[in-house]
PDB file of N, CA, C and O in Angstrom, chain B, residues numbered from 101:
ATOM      1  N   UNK B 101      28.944  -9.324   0.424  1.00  0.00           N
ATOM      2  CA  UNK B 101      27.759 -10.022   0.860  1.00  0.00           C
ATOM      3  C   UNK B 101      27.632 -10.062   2.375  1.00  0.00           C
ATOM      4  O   UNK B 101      26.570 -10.077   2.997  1.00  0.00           O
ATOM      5  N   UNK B 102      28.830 -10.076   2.870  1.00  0.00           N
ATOM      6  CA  UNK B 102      28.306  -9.801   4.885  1.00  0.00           C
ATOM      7  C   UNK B 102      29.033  -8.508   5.293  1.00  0.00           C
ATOM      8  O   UNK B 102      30.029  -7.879   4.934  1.00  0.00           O
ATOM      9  N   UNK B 103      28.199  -8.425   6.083  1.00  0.00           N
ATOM     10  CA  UNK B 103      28.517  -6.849   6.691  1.00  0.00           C
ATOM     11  C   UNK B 103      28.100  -5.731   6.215  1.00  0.00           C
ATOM     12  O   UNK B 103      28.242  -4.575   6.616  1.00  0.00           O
ATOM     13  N   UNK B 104      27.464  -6.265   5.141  1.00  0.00           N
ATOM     14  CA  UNK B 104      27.354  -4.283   4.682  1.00  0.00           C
ATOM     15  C   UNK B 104      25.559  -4.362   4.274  1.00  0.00           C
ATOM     16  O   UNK B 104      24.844  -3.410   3.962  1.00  0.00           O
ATOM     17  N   UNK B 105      25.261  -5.468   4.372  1.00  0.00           N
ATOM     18  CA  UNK B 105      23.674  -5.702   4.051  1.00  0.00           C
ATOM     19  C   UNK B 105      22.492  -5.434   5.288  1.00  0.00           C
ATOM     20  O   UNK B 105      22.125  -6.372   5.996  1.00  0.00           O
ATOM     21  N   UNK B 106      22.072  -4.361   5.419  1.00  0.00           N
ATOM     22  CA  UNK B 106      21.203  -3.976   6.544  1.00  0.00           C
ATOM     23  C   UNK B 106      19.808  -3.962   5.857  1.00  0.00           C
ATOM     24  O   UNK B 106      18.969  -3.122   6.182  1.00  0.00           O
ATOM     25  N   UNK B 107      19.628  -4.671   5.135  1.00  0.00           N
ATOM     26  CA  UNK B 107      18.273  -4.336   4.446  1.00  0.00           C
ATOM     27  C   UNK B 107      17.388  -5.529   5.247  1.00  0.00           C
ATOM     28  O   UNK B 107      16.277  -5.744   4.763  1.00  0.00           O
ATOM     29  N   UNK B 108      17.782  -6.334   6.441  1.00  0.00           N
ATOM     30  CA  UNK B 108      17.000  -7.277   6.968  1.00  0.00           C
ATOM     31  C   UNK B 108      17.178  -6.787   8.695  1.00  0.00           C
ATOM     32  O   UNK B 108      18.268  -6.493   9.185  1.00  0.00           O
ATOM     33  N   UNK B 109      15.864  -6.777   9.457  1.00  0.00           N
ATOM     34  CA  UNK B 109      16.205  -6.426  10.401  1.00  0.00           C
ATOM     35  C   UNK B 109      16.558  -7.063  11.532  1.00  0.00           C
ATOM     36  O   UNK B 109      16.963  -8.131  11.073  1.00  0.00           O
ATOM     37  N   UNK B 110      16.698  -7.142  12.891  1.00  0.00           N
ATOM     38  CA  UNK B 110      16.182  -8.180  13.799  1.00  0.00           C
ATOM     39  C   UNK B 110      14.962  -8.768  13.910  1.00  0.00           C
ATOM     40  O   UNK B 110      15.036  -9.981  14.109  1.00  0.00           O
ATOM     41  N   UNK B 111      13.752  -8.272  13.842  1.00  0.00           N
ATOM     42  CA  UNK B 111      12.686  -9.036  13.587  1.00  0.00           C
ATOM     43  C   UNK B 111      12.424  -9.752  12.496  1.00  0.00           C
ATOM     44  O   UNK B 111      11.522 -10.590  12.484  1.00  0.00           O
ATOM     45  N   UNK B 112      13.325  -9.449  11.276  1.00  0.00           N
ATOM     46  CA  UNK B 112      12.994 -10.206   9.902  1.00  0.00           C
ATOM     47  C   UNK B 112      11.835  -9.642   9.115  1.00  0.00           C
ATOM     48  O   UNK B 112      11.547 -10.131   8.023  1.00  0.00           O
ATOM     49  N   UNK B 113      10.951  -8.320   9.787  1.00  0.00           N
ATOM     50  CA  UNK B 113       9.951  -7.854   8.874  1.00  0.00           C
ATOM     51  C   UNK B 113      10.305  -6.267   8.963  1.00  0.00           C
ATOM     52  O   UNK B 113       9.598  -5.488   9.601  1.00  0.00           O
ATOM     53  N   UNK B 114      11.733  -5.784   8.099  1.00  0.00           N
ATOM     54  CA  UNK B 114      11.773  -4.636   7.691  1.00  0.00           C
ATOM     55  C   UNK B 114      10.397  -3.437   7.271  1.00  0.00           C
ATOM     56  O   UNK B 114      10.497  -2.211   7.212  1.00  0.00           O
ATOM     57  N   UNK B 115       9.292  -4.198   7.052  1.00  0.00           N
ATOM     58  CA  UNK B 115       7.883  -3.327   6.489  1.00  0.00           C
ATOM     59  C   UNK B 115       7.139  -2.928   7.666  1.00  0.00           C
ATOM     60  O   UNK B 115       6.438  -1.933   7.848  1.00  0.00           O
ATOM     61  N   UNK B 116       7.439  -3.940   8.466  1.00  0.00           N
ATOM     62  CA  UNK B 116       6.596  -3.662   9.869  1.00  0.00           C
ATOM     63  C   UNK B 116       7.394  -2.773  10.363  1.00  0.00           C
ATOM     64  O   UNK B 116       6.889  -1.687  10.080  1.00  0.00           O
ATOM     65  N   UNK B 117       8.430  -2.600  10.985  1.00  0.00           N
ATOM     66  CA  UNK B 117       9.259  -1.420  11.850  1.00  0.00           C
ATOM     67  C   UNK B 117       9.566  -0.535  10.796  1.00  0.00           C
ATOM     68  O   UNK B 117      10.570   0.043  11.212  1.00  0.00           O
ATOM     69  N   UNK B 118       9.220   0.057   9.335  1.00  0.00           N
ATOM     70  CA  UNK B 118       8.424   1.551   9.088  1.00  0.00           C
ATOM     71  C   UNK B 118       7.577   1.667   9.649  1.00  0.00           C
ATOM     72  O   UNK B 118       7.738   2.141  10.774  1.00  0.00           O
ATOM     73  N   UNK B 119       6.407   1.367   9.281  1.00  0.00           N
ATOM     74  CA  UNK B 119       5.354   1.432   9.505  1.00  0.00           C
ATOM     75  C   UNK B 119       4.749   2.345  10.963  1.00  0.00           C
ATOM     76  O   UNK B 119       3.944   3.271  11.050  1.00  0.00           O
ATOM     77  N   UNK B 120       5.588   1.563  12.046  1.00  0.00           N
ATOM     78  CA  UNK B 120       5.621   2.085  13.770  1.00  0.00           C
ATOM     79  C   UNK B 120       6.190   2.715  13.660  1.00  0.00           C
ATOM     80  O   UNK B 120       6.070   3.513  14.589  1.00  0.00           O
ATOM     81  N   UNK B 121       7.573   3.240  12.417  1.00  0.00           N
ATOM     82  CA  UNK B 121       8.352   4.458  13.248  1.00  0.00           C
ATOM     83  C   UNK B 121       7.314   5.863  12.896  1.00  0.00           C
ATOM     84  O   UNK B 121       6.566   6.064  11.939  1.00  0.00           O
ATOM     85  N   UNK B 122       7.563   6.534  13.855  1.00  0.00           N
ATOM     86  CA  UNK B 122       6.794   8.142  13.923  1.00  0.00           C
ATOM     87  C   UNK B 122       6.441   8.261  12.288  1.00  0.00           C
ATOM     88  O   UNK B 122       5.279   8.092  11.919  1.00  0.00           O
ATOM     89  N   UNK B 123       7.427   8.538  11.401  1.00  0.00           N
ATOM     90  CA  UNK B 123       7.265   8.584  10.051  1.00  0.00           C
ATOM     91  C   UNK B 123       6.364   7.983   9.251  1.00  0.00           C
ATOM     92  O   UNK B 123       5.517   8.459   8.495  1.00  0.00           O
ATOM     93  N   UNK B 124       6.696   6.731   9.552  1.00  0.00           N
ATOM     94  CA  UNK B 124       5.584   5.399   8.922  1.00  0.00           C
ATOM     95  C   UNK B 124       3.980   5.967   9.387  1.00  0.00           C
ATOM     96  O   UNK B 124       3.035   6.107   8.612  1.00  0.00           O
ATOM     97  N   UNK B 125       3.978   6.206  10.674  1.00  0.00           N
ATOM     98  CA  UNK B 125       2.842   6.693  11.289  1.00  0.00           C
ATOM     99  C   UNK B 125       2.111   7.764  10.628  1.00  0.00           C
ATOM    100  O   UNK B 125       0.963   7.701  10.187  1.00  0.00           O
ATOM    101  N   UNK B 126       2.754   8.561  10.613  1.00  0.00           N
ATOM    102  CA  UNK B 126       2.618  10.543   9.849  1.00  0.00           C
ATOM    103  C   UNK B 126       2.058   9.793   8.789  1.00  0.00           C
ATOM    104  O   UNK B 126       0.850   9.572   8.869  1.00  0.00           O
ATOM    105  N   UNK B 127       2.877   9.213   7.496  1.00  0.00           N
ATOM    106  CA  UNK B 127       2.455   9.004   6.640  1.00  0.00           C
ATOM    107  C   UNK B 127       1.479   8.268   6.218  1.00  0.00           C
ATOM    108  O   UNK B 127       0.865   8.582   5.199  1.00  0.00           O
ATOM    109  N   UNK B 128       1.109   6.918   7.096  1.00  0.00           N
ATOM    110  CA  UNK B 128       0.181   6.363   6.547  1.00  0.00           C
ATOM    111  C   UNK B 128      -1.262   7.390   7.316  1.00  0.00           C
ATOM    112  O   UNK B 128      -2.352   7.443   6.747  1.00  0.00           O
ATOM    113  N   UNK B 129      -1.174   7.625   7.744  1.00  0.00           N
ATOM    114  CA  UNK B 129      -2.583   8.706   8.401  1.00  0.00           C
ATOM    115  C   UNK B 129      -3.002   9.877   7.322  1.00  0.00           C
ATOM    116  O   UNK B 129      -4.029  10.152   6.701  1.00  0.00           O
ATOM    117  N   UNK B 130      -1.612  10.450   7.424  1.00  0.00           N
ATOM    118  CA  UNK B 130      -2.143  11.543   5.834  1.00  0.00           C
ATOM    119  C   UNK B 130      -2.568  11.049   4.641  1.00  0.00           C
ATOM    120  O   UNK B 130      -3.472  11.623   4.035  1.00  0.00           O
ATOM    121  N   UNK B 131      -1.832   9.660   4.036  1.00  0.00           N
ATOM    122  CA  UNK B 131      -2.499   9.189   2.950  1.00  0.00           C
ATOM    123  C   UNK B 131      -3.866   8.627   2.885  1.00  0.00           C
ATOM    124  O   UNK B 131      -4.584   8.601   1.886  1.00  0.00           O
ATOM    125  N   UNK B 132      -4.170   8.136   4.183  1.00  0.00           N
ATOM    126  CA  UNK B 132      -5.499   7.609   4.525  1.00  0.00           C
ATOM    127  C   UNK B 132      -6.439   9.289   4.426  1.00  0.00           C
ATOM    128  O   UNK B 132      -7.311   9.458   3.573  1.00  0.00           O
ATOM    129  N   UNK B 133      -6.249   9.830   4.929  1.00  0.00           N
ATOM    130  CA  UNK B 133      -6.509  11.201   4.991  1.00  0.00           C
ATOM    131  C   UNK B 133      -7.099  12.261   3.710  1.00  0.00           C
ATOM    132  O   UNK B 133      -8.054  13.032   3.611  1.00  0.00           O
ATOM    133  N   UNK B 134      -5.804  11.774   2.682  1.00  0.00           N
ATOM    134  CA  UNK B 134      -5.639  12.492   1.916  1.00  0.00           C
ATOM    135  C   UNK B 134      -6.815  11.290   0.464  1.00  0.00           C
ATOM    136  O   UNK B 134      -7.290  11.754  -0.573  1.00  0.00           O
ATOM    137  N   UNK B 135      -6.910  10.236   0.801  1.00  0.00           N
ATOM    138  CA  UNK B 135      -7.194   9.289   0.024  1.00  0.00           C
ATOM    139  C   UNK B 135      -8.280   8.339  -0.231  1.00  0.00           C
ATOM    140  O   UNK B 135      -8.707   7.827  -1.266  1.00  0.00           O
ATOM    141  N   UNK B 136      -8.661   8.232   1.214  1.00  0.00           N
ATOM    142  CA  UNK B 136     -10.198   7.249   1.892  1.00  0.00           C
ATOM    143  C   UNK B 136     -11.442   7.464   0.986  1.00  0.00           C
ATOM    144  O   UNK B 136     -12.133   6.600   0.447  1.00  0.00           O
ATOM    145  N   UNK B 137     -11.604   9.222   0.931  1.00  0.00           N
ATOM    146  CA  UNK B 137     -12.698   9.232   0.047  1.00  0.00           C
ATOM    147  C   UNK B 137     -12.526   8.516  -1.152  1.00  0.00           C
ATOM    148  O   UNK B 137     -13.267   7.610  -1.533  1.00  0.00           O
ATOM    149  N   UNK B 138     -11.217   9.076  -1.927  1.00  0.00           N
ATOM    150  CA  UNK B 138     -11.596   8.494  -2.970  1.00  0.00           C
ATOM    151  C   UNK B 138     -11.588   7.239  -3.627  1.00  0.00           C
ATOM    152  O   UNK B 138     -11.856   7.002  -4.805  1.00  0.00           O
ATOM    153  N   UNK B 139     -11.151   6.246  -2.469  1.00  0.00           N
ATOM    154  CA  UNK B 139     -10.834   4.577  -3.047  1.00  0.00           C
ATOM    155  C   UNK B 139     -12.078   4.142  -2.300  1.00  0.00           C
ATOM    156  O   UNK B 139     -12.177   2.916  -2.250  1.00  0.00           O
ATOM    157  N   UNK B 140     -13.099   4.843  -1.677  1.00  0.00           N
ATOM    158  CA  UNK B 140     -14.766   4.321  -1.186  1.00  0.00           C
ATOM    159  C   UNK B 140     -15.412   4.488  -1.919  1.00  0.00           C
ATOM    160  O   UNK B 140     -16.460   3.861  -1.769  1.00  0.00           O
ATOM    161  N   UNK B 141     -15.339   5.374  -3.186  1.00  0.00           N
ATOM    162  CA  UNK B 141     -15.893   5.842  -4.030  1.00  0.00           C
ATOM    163  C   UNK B 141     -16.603   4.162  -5.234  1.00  0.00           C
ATOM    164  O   UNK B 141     -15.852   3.218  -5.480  1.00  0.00           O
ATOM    165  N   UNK B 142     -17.923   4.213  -5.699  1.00  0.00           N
ATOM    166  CA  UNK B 142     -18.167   3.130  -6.664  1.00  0.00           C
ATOM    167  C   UNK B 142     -17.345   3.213  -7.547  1.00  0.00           C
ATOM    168  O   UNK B 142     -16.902   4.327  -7.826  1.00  0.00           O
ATOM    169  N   UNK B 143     -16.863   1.960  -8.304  1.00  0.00           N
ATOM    170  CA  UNK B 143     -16.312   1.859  -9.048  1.00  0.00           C
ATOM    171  C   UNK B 143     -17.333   1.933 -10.474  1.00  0.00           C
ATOM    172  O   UNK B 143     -18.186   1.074 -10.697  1.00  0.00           O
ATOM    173  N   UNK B 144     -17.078   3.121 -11.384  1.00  0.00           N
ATOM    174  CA  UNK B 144     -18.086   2.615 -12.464  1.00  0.00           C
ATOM    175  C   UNK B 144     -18.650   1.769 -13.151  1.00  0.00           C
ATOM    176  O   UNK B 144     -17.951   0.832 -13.538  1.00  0.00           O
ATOM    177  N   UNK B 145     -20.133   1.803 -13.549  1.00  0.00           N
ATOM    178  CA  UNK B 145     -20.369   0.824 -13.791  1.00  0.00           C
ATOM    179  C   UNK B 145     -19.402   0.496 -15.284  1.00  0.00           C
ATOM    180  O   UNK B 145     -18.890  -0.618 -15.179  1.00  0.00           O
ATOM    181  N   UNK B 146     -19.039   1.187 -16.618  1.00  0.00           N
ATOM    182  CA  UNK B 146     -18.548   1.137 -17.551  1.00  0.00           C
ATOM    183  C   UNK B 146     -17.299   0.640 -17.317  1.00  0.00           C
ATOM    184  O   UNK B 146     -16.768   0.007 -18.230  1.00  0.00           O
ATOM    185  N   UNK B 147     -16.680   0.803 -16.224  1.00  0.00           N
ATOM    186  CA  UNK B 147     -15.240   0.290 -16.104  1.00  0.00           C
ATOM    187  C   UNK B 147     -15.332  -1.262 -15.689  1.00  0.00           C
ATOM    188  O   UNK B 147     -14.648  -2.035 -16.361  1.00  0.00           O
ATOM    189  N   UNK B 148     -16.112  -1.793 -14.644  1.00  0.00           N
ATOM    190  CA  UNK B 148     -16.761  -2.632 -14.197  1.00  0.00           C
ATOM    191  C   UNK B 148     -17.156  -4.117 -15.714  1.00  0.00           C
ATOM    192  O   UNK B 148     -17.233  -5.338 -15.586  1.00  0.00           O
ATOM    193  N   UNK B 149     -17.281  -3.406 -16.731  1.00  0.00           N
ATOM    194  CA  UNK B 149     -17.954  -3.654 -17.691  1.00  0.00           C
ATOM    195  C   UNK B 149     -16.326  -4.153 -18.471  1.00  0.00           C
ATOM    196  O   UNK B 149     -15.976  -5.301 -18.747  1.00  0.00           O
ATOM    197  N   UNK B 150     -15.640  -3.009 -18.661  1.00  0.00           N
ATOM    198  CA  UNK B 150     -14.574  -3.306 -19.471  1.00  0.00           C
ATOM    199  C   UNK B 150     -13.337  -4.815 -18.582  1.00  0.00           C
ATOM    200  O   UNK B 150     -12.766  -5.788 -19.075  1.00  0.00           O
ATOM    201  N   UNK B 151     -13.409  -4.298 -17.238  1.00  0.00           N
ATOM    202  CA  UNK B 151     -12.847  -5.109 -16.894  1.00  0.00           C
ATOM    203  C   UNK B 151     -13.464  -6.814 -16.429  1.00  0.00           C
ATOM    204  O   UNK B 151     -12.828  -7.719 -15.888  1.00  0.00           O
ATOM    205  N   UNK B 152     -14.454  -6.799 -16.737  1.00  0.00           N
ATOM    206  CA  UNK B 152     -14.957  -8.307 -17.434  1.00  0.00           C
ATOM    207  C   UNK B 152     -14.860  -8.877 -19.043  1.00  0.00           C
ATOM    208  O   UNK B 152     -14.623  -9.924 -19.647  1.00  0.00           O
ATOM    209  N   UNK B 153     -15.170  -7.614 -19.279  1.00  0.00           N
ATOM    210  CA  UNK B 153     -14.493  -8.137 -20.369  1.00  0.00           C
ATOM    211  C   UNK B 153     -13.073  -8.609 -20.983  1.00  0.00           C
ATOM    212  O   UNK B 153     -12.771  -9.691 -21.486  1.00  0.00           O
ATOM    213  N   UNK B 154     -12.500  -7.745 -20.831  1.00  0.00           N
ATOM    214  CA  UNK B 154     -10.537  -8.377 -20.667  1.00  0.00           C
ATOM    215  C   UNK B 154     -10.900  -9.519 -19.918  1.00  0.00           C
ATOM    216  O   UNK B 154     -10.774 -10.467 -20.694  1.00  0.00           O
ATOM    217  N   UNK B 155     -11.315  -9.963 -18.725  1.00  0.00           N
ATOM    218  CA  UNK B 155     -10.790 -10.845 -18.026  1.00  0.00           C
ATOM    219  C   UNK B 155     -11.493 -12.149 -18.863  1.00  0.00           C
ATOM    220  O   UNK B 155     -10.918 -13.238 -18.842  1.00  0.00           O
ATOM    221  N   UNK B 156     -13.056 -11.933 -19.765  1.00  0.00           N
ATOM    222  CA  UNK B 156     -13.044 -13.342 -20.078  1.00  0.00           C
ATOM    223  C   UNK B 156     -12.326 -13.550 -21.765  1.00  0.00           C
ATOM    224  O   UNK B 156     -12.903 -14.091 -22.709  1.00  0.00           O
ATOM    225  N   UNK B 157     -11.232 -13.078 -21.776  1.00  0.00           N
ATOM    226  CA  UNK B 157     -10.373 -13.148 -23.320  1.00  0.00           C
ATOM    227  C   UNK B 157      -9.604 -13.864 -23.018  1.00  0.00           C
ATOM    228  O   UNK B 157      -8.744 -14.222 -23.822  1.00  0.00           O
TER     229      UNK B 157
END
């Protein structure tokens, strides 16, 4: 339990320092890249439909 646990950083937000390293960078740009269109895209209306429905059961 001490010493061998690096999964916490000095800042305490391991998600944030990916994110800034070069890598984190590369990647979130290509996925935005690779992805933007299609999560701007309408959501159908039929799906739209189903998922009111589940939600009032």
């Amino acid at each position: 339990m001490t010493g061998g646990d690096k999964s916490h950083s000095s800042s305490g937000n391991p998600k944030a320092e990916e994110n800034d390293s070069p890598f984190g960078i590369w990647l979130s740009r290509g996925l935005h890249q690779l992805f933007d269109d299609v999560a701007n895209e309408p959501i159908p209306d039929e799906l739209l439909k189903l998922i009111e429905e589940d939600r009032n059961k």
